[in-house]
C-alpha positions in Angstrom: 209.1 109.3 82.3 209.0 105.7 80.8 209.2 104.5 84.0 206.6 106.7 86.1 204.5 105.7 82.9 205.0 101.8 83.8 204.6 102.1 87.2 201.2 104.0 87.1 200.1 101.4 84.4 200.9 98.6 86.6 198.8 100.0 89.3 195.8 100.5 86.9 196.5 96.9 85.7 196.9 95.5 89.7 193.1 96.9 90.4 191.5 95.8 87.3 192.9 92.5 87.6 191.9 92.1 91.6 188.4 94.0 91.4 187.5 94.5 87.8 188.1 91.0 86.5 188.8 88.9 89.4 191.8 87.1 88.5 194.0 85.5 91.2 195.3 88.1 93.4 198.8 86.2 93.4 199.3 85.8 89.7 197.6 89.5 89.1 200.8 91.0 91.2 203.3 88.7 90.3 202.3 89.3 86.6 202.6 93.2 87.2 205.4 93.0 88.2 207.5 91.1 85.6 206.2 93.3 83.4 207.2 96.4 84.9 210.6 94.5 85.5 210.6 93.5 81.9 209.7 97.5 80.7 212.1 98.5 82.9 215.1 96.9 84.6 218.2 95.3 82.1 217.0 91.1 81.4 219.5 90.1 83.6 218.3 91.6 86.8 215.0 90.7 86.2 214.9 87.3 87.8 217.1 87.9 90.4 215.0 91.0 91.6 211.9 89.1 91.6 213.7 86.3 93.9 215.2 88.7 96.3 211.8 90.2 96.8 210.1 86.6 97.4 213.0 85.6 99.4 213.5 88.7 101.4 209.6 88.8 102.2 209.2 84.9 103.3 212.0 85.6 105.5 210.9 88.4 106.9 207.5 87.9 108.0 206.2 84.1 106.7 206.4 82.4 110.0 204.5 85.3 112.0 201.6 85.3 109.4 201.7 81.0 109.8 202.1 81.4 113.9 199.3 83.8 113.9 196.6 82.0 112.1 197.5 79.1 114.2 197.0 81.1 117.2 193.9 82.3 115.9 192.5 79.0 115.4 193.3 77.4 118.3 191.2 80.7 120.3 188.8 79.8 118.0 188.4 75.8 118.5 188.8 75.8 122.6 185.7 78.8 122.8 188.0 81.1 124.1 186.6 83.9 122.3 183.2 83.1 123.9 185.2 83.0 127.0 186.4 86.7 126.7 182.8 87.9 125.3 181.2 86.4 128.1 183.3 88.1 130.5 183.1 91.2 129.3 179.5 91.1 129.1 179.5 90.4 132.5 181.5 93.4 133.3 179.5 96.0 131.1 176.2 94.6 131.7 173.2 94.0 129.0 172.2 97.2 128.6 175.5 97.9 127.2 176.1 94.8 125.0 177.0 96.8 122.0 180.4 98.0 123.8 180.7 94.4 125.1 180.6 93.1 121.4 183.1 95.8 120.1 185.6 95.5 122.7 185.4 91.8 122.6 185.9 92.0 118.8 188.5 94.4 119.3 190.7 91.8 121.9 189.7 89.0 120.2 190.4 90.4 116.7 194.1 91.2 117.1 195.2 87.6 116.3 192.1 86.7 114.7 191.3 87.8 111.0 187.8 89.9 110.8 186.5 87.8 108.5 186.9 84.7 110.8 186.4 86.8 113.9 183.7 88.0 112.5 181.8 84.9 112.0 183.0 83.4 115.0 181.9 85.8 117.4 178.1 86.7 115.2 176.5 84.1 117.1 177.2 85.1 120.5 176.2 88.8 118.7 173.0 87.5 117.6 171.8 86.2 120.6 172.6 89.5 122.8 170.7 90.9 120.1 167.5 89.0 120.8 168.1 89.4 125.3 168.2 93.1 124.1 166.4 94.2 121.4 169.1 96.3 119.9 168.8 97.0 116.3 171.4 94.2 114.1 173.1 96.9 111.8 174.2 98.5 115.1 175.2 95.3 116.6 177.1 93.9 113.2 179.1 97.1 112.5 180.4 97.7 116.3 181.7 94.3 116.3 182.8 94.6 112.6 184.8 98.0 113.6 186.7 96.4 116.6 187.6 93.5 115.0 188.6 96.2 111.7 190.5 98.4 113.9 193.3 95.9 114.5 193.1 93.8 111.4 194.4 96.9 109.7 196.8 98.1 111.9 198.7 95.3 114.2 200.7 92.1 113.3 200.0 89.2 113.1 197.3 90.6 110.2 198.9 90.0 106.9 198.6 93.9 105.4 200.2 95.1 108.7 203.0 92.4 108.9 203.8 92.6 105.2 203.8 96.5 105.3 205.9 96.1 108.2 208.7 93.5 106.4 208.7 96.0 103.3 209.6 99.1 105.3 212.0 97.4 107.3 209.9 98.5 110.7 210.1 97.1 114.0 207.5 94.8 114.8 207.3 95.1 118.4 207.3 99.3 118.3 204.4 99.0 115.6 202.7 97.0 117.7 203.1 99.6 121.1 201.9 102.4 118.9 199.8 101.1 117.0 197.9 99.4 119.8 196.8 103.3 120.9 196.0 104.2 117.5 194.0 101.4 116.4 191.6 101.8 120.0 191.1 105.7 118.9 189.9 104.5 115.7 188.2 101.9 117.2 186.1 103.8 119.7 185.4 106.7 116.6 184.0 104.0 115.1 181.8 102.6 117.8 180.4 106.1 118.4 180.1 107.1 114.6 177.8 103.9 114.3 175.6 104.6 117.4 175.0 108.3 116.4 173.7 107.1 112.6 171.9 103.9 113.9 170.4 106.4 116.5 167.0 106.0 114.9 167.1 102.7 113.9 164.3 100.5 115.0 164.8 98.6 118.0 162.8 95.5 118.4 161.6 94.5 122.3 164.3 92.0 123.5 162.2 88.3 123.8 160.8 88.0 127.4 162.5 85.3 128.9 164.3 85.5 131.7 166.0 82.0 131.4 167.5 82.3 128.1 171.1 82.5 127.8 173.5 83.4 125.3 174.0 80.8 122.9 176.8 78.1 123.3 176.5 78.9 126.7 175.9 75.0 127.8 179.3 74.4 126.0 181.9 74.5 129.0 183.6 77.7 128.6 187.5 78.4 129.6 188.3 80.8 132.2 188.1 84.1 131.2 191.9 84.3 132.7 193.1 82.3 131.0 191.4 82.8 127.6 193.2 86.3 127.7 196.6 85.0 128.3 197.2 83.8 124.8 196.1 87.1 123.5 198.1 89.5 126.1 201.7 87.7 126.8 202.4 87.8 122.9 201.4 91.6 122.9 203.9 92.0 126.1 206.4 90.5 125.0 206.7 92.1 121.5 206.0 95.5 123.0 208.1 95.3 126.5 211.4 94.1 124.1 210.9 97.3 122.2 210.2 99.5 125.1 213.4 97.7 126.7 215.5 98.3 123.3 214.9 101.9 123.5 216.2 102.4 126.6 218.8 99.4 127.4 222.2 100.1 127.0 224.7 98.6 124.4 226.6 96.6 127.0 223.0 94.2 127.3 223.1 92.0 130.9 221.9 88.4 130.4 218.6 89.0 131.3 218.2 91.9 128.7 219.1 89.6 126.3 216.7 86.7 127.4 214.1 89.0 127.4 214.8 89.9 124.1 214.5 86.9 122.6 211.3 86.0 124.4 210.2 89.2 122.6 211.0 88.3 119.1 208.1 88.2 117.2 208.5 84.7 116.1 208.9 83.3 119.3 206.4 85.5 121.0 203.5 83.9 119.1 205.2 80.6 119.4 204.7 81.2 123.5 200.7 82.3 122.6 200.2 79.2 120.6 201.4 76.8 124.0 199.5 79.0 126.5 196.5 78.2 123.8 197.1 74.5 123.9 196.8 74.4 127.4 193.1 75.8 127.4 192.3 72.0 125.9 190.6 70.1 128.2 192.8 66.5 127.0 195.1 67.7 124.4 194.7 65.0 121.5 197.5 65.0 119.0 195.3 63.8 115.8 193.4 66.9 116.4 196.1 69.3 116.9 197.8 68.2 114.1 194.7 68.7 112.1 194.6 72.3 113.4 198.0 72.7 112.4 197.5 71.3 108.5 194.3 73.8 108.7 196.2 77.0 109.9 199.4 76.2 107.2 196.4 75.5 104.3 195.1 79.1 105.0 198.5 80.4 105.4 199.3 79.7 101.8 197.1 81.4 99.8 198.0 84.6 102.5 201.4 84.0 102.2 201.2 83.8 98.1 199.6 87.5 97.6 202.3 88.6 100.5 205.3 87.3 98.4 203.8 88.6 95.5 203.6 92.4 97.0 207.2 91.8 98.7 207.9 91.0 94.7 206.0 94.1 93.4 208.0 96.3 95.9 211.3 95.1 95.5 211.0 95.6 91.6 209.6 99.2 91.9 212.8 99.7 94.2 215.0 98.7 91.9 213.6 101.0 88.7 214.6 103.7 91.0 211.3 105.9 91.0 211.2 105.8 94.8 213.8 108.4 95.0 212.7 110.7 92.0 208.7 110.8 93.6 210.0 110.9 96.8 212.3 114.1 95.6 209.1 116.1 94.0 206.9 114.7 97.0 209.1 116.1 99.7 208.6 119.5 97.9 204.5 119.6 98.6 205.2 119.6 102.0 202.9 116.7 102.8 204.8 114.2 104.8 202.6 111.4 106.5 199.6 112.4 103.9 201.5 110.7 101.1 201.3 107.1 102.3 197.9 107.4 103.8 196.2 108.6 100.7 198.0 105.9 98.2 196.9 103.3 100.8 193.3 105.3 101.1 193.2 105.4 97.1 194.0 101.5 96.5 192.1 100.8 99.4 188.9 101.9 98.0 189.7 101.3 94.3 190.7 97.4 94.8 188.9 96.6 98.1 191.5 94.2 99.8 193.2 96.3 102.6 196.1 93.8 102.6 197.0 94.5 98.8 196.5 98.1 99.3 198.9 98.9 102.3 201.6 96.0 100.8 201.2 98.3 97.7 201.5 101.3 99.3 204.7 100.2 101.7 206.1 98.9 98.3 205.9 102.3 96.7 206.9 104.4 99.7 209.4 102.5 101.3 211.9 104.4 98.7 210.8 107.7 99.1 211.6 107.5 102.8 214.7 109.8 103.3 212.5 112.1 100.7 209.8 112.2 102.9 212.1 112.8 106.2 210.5 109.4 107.4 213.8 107.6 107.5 214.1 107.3 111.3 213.1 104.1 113.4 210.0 106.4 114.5 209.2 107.7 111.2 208.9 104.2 109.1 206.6 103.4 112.2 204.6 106.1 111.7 204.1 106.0 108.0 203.3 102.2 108.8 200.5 103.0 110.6 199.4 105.9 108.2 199.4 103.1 105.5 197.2 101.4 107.7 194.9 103.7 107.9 194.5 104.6 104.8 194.0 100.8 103.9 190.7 101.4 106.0 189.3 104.2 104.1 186.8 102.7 102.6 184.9 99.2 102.7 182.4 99.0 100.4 181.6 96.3 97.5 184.3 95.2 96.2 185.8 94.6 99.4 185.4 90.6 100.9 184.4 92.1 104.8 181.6 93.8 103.5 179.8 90.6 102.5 181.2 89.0 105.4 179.2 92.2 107.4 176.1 91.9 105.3 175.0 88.4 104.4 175.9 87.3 108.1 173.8 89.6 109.6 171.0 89.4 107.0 171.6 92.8 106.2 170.1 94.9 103.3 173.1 96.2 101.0 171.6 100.1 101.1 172.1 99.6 105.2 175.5 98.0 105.2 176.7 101.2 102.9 174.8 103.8 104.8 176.3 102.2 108.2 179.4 100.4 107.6 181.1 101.4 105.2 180.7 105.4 106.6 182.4 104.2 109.8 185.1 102.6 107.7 186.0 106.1 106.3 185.4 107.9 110.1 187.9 105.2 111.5 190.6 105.6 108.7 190.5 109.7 109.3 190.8 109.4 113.0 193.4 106.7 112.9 195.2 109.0 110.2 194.6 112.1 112.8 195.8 110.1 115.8 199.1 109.0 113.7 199.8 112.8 112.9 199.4 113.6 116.5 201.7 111.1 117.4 204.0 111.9 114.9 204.7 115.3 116.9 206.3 113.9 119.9 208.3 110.6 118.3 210.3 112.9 115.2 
């Protein structure tokens, strides 16, 4: 009881800290949970737990998270995302620029953050929005849902990777389901927020036939190549699980080449050279600024992720996984259990990242419990973290401001709009997890 009692204080403590009072997300978890430690494990193990959990977390997933923001930033500073918008426009036409925008955040976004992708790519939004007249929340929250739908879901994003470390999961397979799931939730989205922008005012596009989208005179990348960065990582990480399933023990050669190319690590590592190669003269003083940029950002991400790997090694080690996981195994509830933590901290702290490293930290011992043991089943329960740490965006999370003061949105609009499709997205991403979960037990 003493320790059920510490734990469920600690979580109290972890949102007041993060929402309440806005302390330092890194020093709020870490504090939590030397305390707990403190209240519950014998002095001796404290420290050594709290280094395992740093240590075991860094190893784990610190160079995907520092690989992927590179990646992201490179996309970012050679216009390839303008590249891959401006194709797809091409493809789906004007009169359909709201799906161009949301698939192009949805590609774009899975190794870009949504904050970043998100103000990246409202420029290009805002000018479609004055060749077409379509209403701005509509416009904003289609391309905040794809870029959404994969932060939550897919490595390289922080939650999903950290999530991913803690349970012990498989990075490539998350990635080949979660791919599927995060497109359902993606496309609910999309057509949640075209049925309640529906009567929205739409404002005549400006008449002039010579306009084009902005940044357009910047010389773009081929749209070929722009994608390449983005899809051989994605290959490679999902073809060496698909190939891992099926291979036999006895691997040839090339099985284990191809294995290696598919390592998560190295896959990004591959994305980051096709990158560099969409510079038109690669200058070393500016690459070398990128790369001090993308390890800068990486360290305040990579401080709250050791902090949760921290927080879930400790509440491990008290032993309160198996005991929960015991009297949760009893309701019958299976996959619900570690969407609606994630869907509870999720909307009580607003940081999707904290919520599903919070959640993975407190399932990841109930596993067996919960019948989720199998290479499948911590997959799936993932990805049910995930989309619970959707459910729901509203002010106290960082996107929503990102969604509203960029596009010059009123606050009453942004809740009526976005953060609706937030909860939509997290119930059919939940629904298209259970689904899934009937044909991969």
């Amino acid at each position: 009881m003493i320790i059920i009692t510490a734990i469920l204080i600690g979580l109290v403590l972890i949102v007041v800290f993060t929402s309440i009072l806005k302390y330092n997300t890194f020093l709020s978890i870490f504090a939590v949970s030397l305390l707990i430690a403190l209240g519950t494990l014998p002095l001796q193990e404290v420290v050594p737990t709290i280094l395992t959990g740093f240590g075991n977390t860094m190893k784990s997933i610190g160079l995907i998270i520092i690989f992927g923001i590179m990646l992201g930033l490179i996309l970012d500073k050679t216009h390839a995302t303008k590249s891959i918008a401006h194709a797809i426009l091409k493809l789906t036409g004007k009169k359909n620029a709201g799906m161009a925008i949301h698939t192009t955040g949805f590609i774009t976004g899975i190794p870009i953050f949504c904050d970043s992708g998100f103000i990246v790519l409202q420029g290009i939004n805002k000018s479609l929005i004055e060749s077409t007249g379509k209403p701005m929340i509509f416009m904003a929250s289609v391309l905040a849902a794809g870029l959404y739908s994969v932060h939550c879901l897919i490595p390289p994003h922080p939650g999903a990777t950290a999530a991913a470390g803690i349970m012990s999961a498989n990075i490539g397979h998350l990635i080949l389901v979660g791919l599927p799931v995060a497109a359902i939730s993606s496309v609910a989205g999309f057509l949640w927020v075209r049925f309640i922008t529906r009567k929205d005012r739409i404002v005549p596009p400006i008449d002039n036939p010579n306009k084009k989208i902005q940044d357009e005179t910047v010389e773009l990348p081929s749209a070929f190549r722009s994608f390449l960065p983005i899809i051989v990582p994605v290959l490679l990480l999902s073809g060496r699980s698909v190939l891992l399933l099926f291979a036999p023990k006895d691997q040839s050669y090339l099985l284990k080449i191809v294995s290696f190319l598919g390592e998560p690590i190295i896959a990004l590592m591959i994305g980051i050279l096709l990158a560099v190669t969409l510079y038109k003269k690669v200058n070393s003083k500016e690459l070398n600024e990128l790369f001090d940029l993308s390890i800068e950002r990486a360290g305040a991400i990579l401080a709250i992720v050791a902090a949760g790997g921290i927080f879930g090694t400790v509440i491990k080690a008290t032993g309160i996984g198996e005991v929960a996981g015991i009297y949760l195994a009893s309701t019958g509830l299976g996959l619900c259990v570690p969407f609606l933590i994630a869907a509870f901290l999720k909307t009580a702290q607003g940081s999707s990242t904290v919520a599903v490293m919070t959640a993975a930290s407190i399932i990841s011992p109930m596993l067996v419990s919960l019948n989720l043991n199998s290479d499948n089943g911590i997959v799936l329960a993932t990805l049910a973290m995930g989309a619970g740490s959707m459910f729901i965006s509203h002010s106290n999370d960082a996107f929503f401001w990102v969604v509203t003061k960029f596009s010059d949105l009123e606050i009453k609009s942004t809740l009526r709009v976005w953060t609706t499709t937030t909860a939509v997205m997290g119930i059919f991403a939940f629904a298209a997890v259970w689904v899934f979960s009937l044909f991969m037990r």
